[in-house]
MARGU-793226 format. One line per field, with one value per residue (C-alpha): residue number from 1; residue in three letters; x, y, z. Coordinates in steps of 0.02 Angstrom, whole numbers. Layout:
% residues N
seq <- (NUM_...) .
type <- (ala_...) .
px <- (X_...) .
py <- (Y_...) .
pz <- (Z_...) .
//
This chain:
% residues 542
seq <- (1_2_3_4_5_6_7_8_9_10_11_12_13_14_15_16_17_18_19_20_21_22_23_24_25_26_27_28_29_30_31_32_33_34_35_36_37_38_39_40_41_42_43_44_45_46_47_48_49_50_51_52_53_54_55_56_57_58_59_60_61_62_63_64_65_66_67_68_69_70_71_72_73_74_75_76_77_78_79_80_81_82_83_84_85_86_87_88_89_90_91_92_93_94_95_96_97_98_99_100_101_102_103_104_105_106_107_108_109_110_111_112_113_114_115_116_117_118_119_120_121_122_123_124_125_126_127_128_129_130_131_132_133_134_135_136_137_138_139_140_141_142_143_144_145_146_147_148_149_150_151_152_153_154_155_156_157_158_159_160_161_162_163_164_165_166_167_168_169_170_171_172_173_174_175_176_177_178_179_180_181_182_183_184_185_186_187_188_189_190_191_192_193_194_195_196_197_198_199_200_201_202_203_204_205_206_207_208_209_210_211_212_213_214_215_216_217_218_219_220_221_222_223_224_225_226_227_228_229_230_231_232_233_234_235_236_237_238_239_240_241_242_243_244_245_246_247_248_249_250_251_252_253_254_255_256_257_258_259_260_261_262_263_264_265_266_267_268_269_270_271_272_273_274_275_276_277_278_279_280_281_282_283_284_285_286_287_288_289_290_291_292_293_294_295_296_297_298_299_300_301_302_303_304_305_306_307_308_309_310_311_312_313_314_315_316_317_318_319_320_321_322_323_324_325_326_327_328_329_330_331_332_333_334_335_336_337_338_339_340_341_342_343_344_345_346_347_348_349_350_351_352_353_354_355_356_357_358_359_360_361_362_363_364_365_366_367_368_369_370_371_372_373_374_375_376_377_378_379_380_381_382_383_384_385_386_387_388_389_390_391_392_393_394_395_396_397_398_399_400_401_402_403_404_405_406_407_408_409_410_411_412_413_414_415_416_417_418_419_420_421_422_423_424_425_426_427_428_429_430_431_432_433_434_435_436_437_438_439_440_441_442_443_444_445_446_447_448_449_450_451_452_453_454_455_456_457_458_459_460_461_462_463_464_465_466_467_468_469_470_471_472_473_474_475_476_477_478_479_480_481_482_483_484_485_486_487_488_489_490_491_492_493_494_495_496_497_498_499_500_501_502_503_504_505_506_507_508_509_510_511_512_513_514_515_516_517_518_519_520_521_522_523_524_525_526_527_528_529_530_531_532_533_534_535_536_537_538_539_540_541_542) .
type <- (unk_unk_unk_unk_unk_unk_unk_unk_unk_unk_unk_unk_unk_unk_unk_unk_unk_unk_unk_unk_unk_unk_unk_unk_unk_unk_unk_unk_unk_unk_unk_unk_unk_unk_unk_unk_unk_unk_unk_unk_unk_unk_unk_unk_unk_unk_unk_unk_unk_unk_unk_unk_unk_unk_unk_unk_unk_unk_unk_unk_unk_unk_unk_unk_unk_unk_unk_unk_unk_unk_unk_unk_unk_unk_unk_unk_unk_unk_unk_unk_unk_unk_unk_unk_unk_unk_unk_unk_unk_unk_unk_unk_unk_unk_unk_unk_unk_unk_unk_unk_unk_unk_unk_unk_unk_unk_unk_unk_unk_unk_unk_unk_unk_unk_unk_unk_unk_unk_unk_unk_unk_unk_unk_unk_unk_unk_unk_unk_unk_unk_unk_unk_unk_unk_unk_unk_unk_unk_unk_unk_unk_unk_unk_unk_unk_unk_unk_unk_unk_unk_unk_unk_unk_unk_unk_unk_unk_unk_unk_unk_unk_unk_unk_unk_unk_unk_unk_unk_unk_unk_unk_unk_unk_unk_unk_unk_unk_unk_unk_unk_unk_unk_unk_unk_unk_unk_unk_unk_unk_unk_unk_unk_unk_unk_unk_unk_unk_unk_unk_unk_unk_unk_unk_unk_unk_unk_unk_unk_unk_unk_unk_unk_unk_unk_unk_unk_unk_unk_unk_unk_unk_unk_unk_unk_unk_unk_unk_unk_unk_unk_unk_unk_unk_unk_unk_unk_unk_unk_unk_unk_unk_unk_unk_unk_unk_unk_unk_unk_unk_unk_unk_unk_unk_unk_unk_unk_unk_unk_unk_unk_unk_unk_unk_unk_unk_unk_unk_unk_unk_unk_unk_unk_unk_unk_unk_unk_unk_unk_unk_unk_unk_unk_unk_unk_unk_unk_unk_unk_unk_unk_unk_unk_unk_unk_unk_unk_unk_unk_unk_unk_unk_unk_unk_unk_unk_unk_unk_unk_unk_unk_unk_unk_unk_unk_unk_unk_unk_unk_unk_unk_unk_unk_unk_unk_unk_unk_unk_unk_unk_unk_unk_unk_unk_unk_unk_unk_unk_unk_unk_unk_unk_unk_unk_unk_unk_unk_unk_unk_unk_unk_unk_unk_unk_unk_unk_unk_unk_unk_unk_unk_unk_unk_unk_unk_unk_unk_unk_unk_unk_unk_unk_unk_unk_unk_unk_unk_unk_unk_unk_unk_unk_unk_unk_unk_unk_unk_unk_unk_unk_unk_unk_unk_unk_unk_unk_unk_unk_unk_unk_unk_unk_unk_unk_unk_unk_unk_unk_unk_unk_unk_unk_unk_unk_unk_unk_unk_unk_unk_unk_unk_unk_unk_unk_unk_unk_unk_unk_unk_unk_unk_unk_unk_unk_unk_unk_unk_unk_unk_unk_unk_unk_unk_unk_unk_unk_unk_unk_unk_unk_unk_unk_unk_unk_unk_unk_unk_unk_unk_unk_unk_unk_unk_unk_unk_unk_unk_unk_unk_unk_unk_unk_unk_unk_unk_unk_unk_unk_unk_unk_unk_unk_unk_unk_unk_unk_unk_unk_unk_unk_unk_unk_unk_unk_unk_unk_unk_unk_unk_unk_unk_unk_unk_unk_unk_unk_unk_unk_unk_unk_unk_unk_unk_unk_unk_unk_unk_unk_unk_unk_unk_unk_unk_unk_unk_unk_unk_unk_unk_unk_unk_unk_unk_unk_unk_unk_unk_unk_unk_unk_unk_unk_unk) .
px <- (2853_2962_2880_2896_3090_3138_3060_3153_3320_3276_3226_3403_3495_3433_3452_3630_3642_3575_3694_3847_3773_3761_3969_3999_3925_3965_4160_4170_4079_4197_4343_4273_4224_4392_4499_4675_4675_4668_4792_4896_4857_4935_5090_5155_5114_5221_5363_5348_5258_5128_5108_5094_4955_4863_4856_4783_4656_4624_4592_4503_4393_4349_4352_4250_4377_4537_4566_4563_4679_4813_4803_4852_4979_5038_5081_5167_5277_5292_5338_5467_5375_5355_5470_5390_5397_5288_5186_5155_5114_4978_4901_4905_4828_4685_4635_4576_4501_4392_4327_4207_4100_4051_3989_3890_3795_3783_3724_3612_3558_3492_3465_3337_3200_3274_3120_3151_3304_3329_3199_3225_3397_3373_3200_3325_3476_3370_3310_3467_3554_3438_3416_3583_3645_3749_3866_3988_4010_3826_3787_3912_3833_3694_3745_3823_3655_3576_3718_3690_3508_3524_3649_3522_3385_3488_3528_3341_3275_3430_3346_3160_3218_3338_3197_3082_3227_3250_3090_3131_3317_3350_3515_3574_3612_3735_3830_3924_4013_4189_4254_4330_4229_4156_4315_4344_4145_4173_4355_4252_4119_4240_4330_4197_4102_4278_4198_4213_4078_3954_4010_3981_3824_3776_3875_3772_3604_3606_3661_3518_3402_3467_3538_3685_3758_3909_4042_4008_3962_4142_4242_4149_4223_4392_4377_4314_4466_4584_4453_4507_4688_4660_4613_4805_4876_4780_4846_5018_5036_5135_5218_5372_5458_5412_5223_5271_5342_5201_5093_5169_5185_4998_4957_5076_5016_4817_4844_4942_4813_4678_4741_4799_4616_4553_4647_4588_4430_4347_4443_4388_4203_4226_4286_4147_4006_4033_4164_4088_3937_3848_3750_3590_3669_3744_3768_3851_3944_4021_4069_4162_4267_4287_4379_4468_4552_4626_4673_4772_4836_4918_4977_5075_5135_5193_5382_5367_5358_5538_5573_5446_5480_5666_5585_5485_5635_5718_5569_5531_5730_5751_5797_5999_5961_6106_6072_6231_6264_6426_6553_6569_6624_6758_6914_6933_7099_7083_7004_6964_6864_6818_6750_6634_6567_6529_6434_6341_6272_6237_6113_6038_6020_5907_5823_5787_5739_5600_5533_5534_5440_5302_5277_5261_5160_5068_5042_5023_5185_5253_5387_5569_5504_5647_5630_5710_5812_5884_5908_6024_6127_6157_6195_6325_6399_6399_6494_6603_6666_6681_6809_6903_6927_6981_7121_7260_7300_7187_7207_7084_6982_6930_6913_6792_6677_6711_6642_6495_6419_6455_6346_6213_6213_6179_6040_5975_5960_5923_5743_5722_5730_5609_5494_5515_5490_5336_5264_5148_5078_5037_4950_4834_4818_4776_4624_4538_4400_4374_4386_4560_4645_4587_4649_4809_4817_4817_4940_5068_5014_5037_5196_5246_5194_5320_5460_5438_5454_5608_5673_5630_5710_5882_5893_5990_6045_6073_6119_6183_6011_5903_6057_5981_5792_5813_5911_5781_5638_5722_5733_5545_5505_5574_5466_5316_5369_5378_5204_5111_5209_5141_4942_4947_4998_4850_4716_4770_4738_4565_4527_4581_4431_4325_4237_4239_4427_4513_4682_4785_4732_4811_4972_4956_4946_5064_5204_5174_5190_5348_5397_5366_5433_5588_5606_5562_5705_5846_5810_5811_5988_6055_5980_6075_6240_6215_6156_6333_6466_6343_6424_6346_6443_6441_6431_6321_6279_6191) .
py <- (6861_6700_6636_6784_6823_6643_6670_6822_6744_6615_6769_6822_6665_6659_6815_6797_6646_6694_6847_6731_6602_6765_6830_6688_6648_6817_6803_6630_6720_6846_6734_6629_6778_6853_6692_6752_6934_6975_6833_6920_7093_7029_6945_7070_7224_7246_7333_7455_7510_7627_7496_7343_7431_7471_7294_7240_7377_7324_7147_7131_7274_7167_6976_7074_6959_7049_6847_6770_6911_6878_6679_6720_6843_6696_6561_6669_6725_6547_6492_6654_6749_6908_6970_7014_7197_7163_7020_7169_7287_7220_7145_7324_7375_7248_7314_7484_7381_7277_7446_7456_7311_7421_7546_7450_7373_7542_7622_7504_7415_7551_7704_7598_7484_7321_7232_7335_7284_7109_7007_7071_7029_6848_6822_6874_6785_6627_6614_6647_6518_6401_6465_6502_6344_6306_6480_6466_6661_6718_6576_6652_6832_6746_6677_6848_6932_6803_6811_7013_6985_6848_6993_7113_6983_6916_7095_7143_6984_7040_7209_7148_7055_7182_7292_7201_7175_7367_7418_7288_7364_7516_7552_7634_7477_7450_7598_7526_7411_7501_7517_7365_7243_7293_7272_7091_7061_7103_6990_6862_6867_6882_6753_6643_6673_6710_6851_7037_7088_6993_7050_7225_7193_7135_7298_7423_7334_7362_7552_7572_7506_7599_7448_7514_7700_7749_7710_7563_7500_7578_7483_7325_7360_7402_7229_7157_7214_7125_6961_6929_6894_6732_6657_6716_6653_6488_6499_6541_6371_6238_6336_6402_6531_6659_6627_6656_6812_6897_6826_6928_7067_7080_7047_7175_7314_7267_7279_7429_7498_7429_7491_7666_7696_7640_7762_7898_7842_8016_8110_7976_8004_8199_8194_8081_8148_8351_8380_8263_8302_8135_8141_8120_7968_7853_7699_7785_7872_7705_7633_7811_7773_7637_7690_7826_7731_7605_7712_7811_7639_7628_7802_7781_7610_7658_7722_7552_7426_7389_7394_7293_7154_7165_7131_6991_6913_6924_6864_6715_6683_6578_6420_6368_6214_6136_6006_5957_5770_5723_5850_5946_5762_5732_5839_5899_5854_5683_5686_5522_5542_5697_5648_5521_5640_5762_5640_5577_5753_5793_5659_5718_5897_5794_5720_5888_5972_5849_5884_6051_6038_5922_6051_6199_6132_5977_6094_5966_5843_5855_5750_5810_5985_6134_6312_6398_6470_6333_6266_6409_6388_6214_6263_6391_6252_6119_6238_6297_6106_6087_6239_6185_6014_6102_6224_6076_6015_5855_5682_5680_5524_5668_5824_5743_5656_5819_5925_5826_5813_6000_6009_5899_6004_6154_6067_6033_6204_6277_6174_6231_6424_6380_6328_6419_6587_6516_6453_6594_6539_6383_6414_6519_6351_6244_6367_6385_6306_6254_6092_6141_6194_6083_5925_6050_6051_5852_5840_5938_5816_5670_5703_5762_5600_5512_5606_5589_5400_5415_5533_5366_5258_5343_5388_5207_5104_4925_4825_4806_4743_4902_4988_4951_4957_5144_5171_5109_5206_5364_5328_5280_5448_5516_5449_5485_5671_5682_5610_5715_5880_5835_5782_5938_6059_5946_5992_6180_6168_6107_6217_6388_6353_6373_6550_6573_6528_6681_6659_6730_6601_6470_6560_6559_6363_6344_6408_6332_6188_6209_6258_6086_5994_6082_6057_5856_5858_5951_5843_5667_5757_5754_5591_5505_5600_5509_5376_5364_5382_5277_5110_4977_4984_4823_4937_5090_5198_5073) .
pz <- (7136_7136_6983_6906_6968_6892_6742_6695_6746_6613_6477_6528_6524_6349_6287_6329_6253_6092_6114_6121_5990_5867_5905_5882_5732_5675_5710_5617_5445_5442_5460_5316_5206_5234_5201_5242_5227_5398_5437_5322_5391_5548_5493_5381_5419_5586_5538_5666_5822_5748_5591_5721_5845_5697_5612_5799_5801_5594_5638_5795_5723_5580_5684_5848_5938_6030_6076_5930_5865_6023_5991_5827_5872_6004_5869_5741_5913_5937_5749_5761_5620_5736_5887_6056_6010_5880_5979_6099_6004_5899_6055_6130_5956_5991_6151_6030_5921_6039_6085_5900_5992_6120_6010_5890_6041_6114_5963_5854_6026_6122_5996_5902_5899_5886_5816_5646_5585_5696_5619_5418_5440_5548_5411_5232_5330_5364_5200_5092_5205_5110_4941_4913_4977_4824_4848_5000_4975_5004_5121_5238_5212_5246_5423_5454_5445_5549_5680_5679_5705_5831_5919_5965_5966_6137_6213_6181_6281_6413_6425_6427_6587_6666_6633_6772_6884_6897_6967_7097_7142_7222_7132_7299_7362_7288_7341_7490_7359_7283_7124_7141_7184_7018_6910_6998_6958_6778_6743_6820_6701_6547_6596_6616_6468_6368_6283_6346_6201_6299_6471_6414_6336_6521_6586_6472_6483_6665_6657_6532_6648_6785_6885_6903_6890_6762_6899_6927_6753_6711_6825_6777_6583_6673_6745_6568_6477_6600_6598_6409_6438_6526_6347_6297_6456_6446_6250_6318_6439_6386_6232_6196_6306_6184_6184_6365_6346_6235_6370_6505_6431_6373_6534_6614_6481_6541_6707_6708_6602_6709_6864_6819_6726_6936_6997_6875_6865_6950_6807_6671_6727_6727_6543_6481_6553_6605_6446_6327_6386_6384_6568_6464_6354_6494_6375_6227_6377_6437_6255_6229_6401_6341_6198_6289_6409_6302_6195_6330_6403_6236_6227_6426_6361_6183_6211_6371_6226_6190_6379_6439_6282_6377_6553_6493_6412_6581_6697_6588_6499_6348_6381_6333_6222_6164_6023_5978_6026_5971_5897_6098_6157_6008_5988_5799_5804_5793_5595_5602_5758_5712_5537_5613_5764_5602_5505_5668_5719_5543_5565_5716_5639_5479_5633_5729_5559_5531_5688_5658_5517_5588_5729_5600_5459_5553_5714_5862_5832_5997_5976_5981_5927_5909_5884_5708_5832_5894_5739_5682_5837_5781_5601_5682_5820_5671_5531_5663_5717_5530_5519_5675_5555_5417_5525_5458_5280_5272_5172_5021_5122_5255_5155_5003_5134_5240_5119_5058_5235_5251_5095_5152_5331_5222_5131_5285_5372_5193_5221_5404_5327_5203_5304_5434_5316_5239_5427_5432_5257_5319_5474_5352_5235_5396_5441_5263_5255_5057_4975_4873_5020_5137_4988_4980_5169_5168_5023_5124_5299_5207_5134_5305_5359_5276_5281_5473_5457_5363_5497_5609_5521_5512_5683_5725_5588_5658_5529_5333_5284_5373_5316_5112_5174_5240_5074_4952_5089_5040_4851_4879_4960_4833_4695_4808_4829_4645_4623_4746_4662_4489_4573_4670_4493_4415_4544_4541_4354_4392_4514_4431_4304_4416_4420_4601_4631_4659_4549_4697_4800_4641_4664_4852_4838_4705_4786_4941_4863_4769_4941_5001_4872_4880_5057_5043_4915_4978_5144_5045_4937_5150_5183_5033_5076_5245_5192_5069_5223_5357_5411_5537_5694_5817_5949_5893_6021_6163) .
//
């Protein structure tokens, strides 16, 4: 009996592994075959509530990932692309959409013989992975059949092995244990295996076999659905206070959910199984609670949203970061004084910008990194220093330097915006997988790459002689911008020959990189404004 018990825990440890191995390789074909729709899905259609909850259900429908939708979710939150109403919402939305997993294990895994339609599609997967080797399109509908195969391949061995353990369980046993020992039993599992799919798998193999009974197996899938937001919250740690915030609230709308569905539970189980009838389907019985309480989670937490966005804004607060260095220690009155205090923290402002943009496009600079927000507050203290300046007639040696550093400040933020309105565009870039955008994707690093040693460079000038290096540096940079503009245009007119390049995805690059290469040059148009009015001072700041 011990021989026989440990070899079905090994039939089981592999069937779930092969179970995992196939989400997994399932959710990473559909990313590829969908390139950036659904990123796109996400990012701009969140107008509203009803528009945002439905781009979460939309996408984690189609990725059979609610985490890998809320990560998502997490760093356009973070690069200010979507407010926490939004960030909520579509998280909420994913909850629904998780639900679709449940139903085709439910359906294709137990309704059928899995033999019939697992091996054809592991057998024609296997095979086109090979043959059609030279097409990145078919080799990745090749992996997804083989990852939809290897699915039910892994919940069939799970079942041949449950199977055995049932006639060796009376299910009464586990009677004693309440409802909630099963929900903590189930977040457990989800969180260790950071898949909910697979913990329900587990959950309905074991109701099929009679393990368990329907109450149990639905407070285990209670307990999944709250197990998946420690992938967000582990996403969430060391962010910004906003990643924060959507954190929070996801969690507060699963728990909610989670425990109001406990406390209903009796009422849950009456509607499934005497309304809906489904006493003599058990497992198609727990993928349709499933649905139904998430979808009423998101019904008692709809009109919440807005109010529980505010209460995560208070509970975690944004942090006051003031950025200005210089102009709220010199009094504008003094234009000589205040002149150079302007011209200083226009500096520091190129020097924050540039680490803005190294966080947003080369995502994991973590030095000096800034939110847009903060940025804007800058912009507003720096223009309104400048206007306190200007509240006198001025001499023509403080208003014409005056004005060109206002000019170059404005160049300045005027990149920020850019790229901070185009951020969402390149996190898309940064998680294609094809040759062009990956080159495109290295382009845009490499250019980042040097613009950030510039940024170095002016952040002390010491002497006369660095004073002319950093100079000729910028006139450098900009030569190099230039050249990278025109070899990026030339491989985008290579690649949109080819048959298989969508010409939207040539545009997509294209203006990304006239993005770019505006960007680099209204920064270098600041840098040489600086550059113009910078003297060496004996005693420069320590």
């Amino acid at each position: 009996m011990a021989v026989l018990a440990e070899f079905e825990l090994w039939l089981f440890l592999a069937g779930l592994g092969i179970f995992l191995f196939g989400m997994h390789m399932m959710e990473e074909s559909i990313r590829v075959l969908s390139g950036a729709a659904f990123k796109s899905l996400i990012r701009r259609y969140t107008g509203t509530r009803p528009k945002a909850i439905l781009s979460g259900m939309v996408s984690t429908a189609i990725l059979q990932s609610s985490s890998a939708v809320s990560l998502m979710v997490l760093a356009f939150i973070g690069a200010g692309i979507m407010n926490l109403v939004q960030a909520i919402a579509v998280m909420m939305g994913a909850k629904i959409g998780t639900t679709a997993t449940a139903w085709i294990v439910a359906v294709f895994g137990f309704q059928f013989n899995i033999d019939t339609f697992s091996l054809p599609l592991i057998g024609i997967g296997g095979l086109g992975i090979i043959l059609l080797a030279k097409s990145p399109k078919y080799v990745n509908v090749s992996r997804f059949l083989v990852a939809f195969g290897f699915l039910f391949m892994g919940l069939d061995y799970m079942k041949s092995s449950v199977d055995q353990i049932s006639e060796l369980i009376d299910p009464s046993v586990f009677a004693g244990y309440g409802i909630l020992v099963f929900a903590l039993v189930g977040l457990i599992m989800t969180a260790i295996m950071q898949s909910s799919s697979a913990t329900i798998a587990i959950v309905l193999t074991m109701l099929f076999t009679n393990v368990i009974d329907f109450q149990a197996g639905a407070a285990m899938v209670v307990g999944a659905n709250v197990g998946t937001t420690v992938t967000v919250l582990l996403g969430s740690i060391g962010g910004t206070f906003t990643k924060k915030q959507a954190a929070l609230g996801q969690l507060t709308f699963t728990v909610g959910t989670a425990a109001v569905t406990l406390i209903l539970l009796p009422f849950f189980i009456w509607l499934v199984l005497d309304l809906f009838s489904f006493q003599d389907n058990l497992v198609l019985g727990l993928a349709l609670f499933h649905t139904i309480f998430n979808v009423a989670g998101v019904l008692w937490f709809y009109p919440l949203i807005p109010a529980l966005a505010r209460k995560a804004e208070k509970w975690i607060p944004e942090t006051d970061v003031k950025l200005s260095k210089y102009i709220h220690k010199t009094d504008p009155e003094i234009e000589e004084a205040g002149l150079e205090a302007f011209r200083k923290e226009i500096r520091w402002q190129l020097i924050f910008t540039i680490n803005f943009m190294e966080s947003v496009l080369r995502q994991g600079s973590k030095r000096g990194i800034v939110s847009y927000i903060d940025l804007e507050k800058y912009n507003g203290e720096i223009f309104e220093y400048y206007s306190r300046i200007q509240t006198s007639g001025l001499d023509e040696k403080i208003s014409a330097p005056l004005e060109e550093l206002l000019r170059a400040s404005r160049n300045i933020m005027n990149s920020a915006k850019n790229i901070h309105e185009s951020s969402g565009e390149f996190l898309m870039l940064a998680n294609e997988d094809g040759t062009v955008h990956q080159n495109a994707h290295e382009s845009i690093n490499i250019r980042i790459s040097e613009l950030a040693k510039i940024g170095k460079k002016m952040e002390k000038i010491t002497d006369e002689q660095y004073l002319q290096d950093v100079k000729a540096a910028v006139e450098k940079f900009f030569d190099f911008n230039e050249t990278m503009d025109k070899q990026f245009i030339s491989m985008c007119s290579v690649a949109v020959k080819e048959p298989a390049f969508k010409k939207v995805e040539i545009t997509f690059l294209l203006m990304l990189n006239r993005l770019i290469t505006q960007s680099c040059r209204m920064l270098i148009y600041g840098m040489r404004t600086l550059l113009k009015y910078e003297h060496v001072e004996q005693k420069e700041e320590g």
